[in-house]
DSSP file (Angstrom, degrees, kcal/mol; ACC not computed):
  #  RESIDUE AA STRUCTURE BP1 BP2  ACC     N-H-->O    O-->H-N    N-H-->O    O-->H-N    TCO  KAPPA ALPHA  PHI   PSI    X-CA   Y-CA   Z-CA
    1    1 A X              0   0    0      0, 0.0     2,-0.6     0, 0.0     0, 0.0   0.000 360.0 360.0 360.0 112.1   87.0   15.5  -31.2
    2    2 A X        -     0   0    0     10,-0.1     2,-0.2     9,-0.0     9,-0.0  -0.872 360.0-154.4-105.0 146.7   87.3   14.2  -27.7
    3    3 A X        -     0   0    0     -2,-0.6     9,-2.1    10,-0.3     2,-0.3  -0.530   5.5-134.1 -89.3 160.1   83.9   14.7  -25.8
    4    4 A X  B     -A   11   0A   0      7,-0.3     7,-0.2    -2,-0.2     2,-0.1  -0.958  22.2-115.1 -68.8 119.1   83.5   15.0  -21.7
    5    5 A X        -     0   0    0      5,-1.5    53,-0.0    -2,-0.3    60,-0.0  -0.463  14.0-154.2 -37.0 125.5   80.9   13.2  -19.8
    6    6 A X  S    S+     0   0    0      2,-0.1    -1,-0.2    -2,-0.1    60,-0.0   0.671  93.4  47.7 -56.6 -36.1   78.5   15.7  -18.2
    7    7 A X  S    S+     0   0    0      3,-0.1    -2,-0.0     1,-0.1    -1,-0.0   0.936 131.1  14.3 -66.2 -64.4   77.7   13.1  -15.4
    8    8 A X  S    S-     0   0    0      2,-0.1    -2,-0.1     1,-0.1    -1,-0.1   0.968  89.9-133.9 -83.6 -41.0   81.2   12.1  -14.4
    9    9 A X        +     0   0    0      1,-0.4     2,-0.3     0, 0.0    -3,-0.1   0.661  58.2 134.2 100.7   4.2   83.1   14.6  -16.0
   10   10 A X        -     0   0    0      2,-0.1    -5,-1.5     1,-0.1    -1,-0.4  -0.874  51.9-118.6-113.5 132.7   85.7   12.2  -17.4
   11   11 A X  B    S+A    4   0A   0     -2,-0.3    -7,-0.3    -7,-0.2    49,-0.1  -0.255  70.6  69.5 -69.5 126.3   87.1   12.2  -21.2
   12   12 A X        -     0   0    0     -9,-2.1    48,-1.0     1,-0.2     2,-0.4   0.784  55.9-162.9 111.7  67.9   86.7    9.3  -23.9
   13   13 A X  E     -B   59   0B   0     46,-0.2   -10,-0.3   -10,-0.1     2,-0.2  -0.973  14.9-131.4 -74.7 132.5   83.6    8.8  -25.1
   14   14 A X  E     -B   58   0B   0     44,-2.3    44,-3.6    -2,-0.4     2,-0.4  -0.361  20.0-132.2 -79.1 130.8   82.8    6.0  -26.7
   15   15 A X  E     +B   57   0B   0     -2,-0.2    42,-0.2    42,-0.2     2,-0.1  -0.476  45.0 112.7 -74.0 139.8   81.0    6.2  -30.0
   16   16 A X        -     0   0    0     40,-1.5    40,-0.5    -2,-0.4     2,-0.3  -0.580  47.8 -99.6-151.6-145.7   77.8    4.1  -31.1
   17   17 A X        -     0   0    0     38,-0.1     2,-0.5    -2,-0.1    38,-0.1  -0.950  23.7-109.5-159.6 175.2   74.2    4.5  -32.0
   18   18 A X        -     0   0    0     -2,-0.3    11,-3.0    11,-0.2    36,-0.0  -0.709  44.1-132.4-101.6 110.8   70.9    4.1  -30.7
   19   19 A X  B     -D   28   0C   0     -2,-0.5     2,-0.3     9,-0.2     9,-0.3  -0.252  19.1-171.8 -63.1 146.9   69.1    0.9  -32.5
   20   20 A X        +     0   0    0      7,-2.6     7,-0.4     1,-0.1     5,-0.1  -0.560  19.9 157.8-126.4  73.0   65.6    0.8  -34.0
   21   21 A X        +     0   0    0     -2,-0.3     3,-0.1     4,-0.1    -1,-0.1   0.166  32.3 128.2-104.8  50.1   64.6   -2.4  -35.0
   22   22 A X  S >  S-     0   0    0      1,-0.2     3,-1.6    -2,-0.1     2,-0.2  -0.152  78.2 -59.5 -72.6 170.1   60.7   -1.6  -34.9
   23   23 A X  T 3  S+     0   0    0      1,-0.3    -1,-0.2    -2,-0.1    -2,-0.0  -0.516 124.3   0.0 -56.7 121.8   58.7   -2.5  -37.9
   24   24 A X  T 3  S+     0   0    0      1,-0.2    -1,-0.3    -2,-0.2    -3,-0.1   0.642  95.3 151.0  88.3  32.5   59.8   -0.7  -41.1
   25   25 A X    <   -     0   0    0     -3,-1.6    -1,-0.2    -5,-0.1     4,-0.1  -0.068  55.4-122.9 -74.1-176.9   62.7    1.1  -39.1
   26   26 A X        -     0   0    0      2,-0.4    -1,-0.1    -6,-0.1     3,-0.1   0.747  59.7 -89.9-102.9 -25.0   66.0    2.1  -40.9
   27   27 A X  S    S+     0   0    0     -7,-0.4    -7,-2.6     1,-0.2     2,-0.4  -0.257 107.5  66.3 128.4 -26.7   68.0    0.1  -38.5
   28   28 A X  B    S-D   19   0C   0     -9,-0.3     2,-1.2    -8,-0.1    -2,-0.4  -0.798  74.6-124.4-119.6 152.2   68.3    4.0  -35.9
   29   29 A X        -     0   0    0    -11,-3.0     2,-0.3    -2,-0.4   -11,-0.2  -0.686  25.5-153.6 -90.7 106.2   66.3    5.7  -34.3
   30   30 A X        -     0   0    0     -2,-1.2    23,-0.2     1,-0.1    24,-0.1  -0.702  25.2-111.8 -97.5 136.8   66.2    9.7  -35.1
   31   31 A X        -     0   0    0     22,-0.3    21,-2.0    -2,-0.3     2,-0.5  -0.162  37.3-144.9 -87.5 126.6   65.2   12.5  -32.9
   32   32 A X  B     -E   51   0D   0     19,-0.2     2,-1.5     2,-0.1    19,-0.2  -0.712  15.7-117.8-100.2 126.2   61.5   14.3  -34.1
   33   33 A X  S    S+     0   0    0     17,-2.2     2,-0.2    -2,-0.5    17,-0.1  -0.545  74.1  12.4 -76.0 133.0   60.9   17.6  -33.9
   34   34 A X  S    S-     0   0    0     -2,-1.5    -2,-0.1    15,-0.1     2,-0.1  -0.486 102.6 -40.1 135.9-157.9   57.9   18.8  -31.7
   35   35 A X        -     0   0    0     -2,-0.2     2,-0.1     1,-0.1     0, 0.0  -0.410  69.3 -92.2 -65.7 162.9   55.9   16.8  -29.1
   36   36 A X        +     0   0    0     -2,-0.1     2,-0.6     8,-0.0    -1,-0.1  -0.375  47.9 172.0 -41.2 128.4   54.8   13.1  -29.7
   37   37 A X        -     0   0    0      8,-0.2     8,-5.0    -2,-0.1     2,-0.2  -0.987  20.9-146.4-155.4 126.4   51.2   13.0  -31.3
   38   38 A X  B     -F   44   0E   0     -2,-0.6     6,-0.2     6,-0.2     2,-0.1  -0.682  10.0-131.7-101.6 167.0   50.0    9.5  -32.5
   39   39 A X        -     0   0    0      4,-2.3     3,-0.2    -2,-0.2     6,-0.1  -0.165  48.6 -73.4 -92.3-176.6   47.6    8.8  -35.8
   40   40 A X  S    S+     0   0    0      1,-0.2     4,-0.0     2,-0.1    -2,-0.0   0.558 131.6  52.3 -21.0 -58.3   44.9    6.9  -35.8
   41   41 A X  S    S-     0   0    0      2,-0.1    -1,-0.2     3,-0.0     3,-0.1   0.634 115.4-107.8 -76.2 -23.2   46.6    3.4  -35.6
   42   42 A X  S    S+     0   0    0      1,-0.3     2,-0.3    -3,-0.2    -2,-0.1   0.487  84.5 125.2  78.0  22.1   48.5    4.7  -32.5
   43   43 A X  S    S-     0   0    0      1,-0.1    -4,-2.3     0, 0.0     2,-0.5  -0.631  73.8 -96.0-103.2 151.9   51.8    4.8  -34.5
   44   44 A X  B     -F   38   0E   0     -2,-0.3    -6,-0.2    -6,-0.2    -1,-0.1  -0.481  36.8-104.1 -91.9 161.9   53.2    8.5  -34.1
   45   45 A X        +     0   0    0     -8,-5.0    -8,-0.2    -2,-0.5    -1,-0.0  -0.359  46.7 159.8 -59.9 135.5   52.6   11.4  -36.8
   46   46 A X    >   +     0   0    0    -14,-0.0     3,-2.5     5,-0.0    -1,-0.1   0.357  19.8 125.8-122.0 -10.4   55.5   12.0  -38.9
   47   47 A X  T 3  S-     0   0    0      1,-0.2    -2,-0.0     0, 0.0     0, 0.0  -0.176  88.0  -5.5 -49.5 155.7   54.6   13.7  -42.0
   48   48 A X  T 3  S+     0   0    0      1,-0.2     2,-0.4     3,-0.0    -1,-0.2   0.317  96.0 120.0  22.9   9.4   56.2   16.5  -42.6
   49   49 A X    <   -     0   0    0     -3,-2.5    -1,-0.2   -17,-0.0   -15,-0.1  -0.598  67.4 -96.5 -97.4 142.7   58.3   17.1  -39.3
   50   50 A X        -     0   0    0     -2,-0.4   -17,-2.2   -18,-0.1     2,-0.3  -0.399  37.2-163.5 -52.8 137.3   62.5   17.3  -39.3
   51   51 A X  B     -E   32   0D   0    -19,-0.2    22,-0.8    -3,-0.0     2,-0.2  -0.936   5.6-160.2-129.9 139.3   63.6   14.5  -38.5
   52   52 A X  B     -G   72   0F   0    -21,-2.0    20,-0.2    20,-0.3   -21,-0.1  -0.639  20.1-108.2 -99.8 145.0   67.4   14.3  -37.3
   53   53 A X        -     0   0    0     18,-0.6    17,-0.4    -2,-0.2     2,-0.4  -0.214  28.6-134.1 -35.0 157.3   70.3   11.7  -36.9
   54   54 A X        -     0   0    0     15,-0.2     2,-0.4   -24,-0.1    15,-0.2  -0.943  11.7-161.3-126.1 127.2   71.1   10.7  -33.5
   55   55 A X        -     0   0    0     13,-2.5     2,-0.5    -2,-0.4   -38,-0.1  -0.931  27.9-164.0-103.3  87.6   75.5   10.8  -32.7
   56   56 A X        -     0   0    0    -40,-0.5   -40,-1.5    -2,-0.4     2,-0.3  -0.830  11.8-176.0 -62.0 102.4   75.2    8.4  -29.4
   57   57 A X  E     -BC  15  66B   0      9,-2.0     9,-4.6    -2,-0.5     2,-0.5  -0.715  11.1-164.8-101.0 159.6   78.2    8.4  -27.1
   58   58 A X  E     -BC  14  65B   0    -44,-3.6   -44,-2.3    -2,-0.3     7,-0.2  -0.952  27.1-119.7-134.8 122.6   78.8    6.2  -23.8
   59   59 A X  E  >  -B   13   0B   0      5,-2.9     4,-1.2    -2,-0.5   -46,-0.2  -0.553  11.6-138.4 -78.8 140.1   81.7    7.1  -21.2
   60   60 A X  T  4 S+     0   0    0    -48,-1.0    -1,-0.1     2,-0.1   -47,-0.1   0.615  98.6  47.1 -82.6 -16.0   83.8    4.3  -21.0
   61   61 A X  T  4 S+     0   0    0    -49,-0.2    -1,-0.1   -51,-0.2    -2,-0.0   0.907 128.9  11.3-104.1 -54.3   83.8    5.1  -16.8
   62   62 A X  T  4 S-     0   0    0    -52,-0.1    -2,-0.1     2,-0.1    -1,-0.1   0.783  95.9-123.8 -91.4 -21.7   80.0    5.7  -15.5
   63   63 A X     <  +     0   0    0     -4,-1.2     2,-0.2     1,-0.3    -3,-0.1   0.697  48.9 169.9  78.3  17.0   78.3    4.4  -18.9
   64   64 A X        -     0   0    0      1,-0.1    -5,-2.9    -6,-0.1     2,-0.7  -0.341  28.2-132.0 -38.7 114.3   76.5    7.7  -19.1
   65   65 A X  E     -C   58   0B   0     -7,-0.2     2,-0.4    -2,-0.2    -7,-0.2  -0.847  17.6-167.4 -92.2 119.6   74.6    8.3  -22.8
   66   66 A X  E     -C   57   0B   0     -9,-4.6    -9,-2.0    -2,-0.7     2,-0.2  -0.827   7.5-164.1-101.3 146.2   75.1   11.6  -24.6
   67   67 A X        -     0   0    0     -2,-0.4     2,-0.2   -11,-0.3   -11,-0.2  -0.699   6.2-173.8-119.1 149.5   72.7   12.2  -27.4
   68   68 A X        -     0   0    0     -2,-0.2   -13,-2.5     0, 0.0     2,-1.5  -0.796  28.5-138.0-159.3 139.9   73.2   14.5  -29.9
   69   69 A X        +     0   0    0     -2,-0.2   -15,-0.2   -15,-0.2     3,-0.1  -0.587  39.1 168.6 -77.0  97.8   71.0   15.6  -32.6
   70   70 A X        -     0   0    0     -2,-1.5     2,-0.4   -17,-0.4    -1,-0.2   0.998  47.1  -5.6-105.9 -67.6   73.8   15.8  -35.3
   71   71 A X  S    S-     0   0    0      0, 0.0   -18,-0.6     0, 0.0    -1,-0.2  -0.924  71.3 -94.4-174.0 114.5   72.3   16.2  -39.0
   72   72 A X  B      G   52   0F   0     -2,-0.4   -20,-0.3   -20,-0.2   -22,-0.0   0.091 360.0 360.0 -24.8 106.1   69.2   16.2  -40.7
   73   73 A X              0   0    0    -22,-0.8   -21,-0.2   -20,-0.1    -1,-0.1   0.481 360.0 360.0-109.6 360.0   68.4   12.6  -42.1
């Protein structure tokens, strides 16, 4: 699949992923559904909400990041 930049408009994005190396992370970060609502502790809520993969690409010419919420994790 080659992608397009939306900024620049130029072909050949490069694939990668977005890192998470917070406290008890997975090693990525994944996209939550609904608004941000913190606990108690200040950490944000996650029981029971989708949480998704992130597919990050970066255009090799402006260095533009496209996100895409790719598959339930």
């Amino acid at each position: 699949m080659d992608l397009r930049c939306t900024h620049c408009g130029e072909e050949g994005l490069e694939p990668g992923f977005i890192m998470d190396s917070g406290e008890n992370s997975r090693g990525f970060a994944r996209w939550v559904e609904g608004a941000l609502e913190r606990g108690i502790f200040g950490g944000a809520k996650l029981m029971g909400r989708p949480k998704w993969e992130i597919d990050a690409y970066r255009c090799r010419y402006c260095h533009h990041l496209e996100l895409f919420a790719a598959r339930p994790s």
